[in-house]
C-alpha positions as a Markdown table, in Angstrom:
| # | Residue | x | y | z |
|---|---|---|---|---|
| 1 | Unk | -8.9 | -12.0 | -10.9 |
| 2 | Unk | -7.2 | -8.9 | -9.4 |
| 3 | Unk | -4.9 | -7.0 | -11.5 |
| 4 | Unk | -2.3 | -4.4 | -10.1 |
| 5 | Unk | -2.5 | -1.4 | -11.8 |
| 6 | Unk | 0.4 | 0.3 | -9.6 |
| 7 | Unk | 3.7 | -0.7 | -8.2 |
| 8 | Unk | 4.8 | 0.7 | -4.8 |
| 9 | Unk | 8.7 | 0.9 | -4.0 |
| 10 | Unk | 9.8 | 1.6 | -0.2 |
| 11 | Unk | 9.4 | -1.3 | 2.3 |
| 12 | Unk | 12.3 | -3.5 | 2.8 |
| 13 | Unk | 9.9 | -6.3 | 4.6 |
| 14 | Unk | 6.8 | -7.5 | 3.7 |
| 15 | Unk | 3.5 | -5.0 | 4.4 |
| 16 | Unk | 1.1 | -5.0 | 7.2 |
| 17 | Unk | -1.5 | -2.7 | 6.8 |
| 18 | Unk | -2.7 | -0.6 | 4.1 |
| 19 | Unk | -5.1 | 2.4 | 4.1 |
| 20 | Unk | -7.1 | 4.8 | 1.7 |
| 21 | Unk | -8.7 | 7.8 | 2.1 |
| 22 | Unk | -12.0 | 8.2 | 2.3 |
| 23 | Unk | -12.0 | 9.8 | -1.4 |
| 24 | Unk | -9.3 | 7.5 | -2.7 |
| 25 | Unk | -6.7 | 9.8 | -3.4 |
| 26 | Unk | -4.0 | 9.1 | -0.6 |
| 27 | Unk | -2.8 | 6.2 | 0.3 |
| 28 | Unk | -0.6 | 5.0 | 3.5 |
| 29 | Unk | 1.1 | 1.3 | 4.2 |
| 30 | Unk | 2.8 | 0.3 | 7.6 |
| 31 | Unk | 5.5 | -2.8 | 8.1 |
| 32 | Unk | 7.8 | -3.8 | 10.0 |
| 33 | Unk | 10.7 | -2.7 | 8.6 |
């Protein structure tokens, strides 16, 4: 079981893509909207 540990506001639509950094520390999400 997966457990979010963080909630992420700023897409109206659903998400596409996610990304990480290589060290973990930034994170960037793309979506249609």
């Amino acid at each position: 079981m997966t457990i979010a540990c963080n909630l992420w506001r700023g897409h109206q639509g659903d998400v596409t893509s996610v990304a990480l950094s290589p060290d973990g520390n930034i994170i960037a999400s793309g979506s249609w909207d």
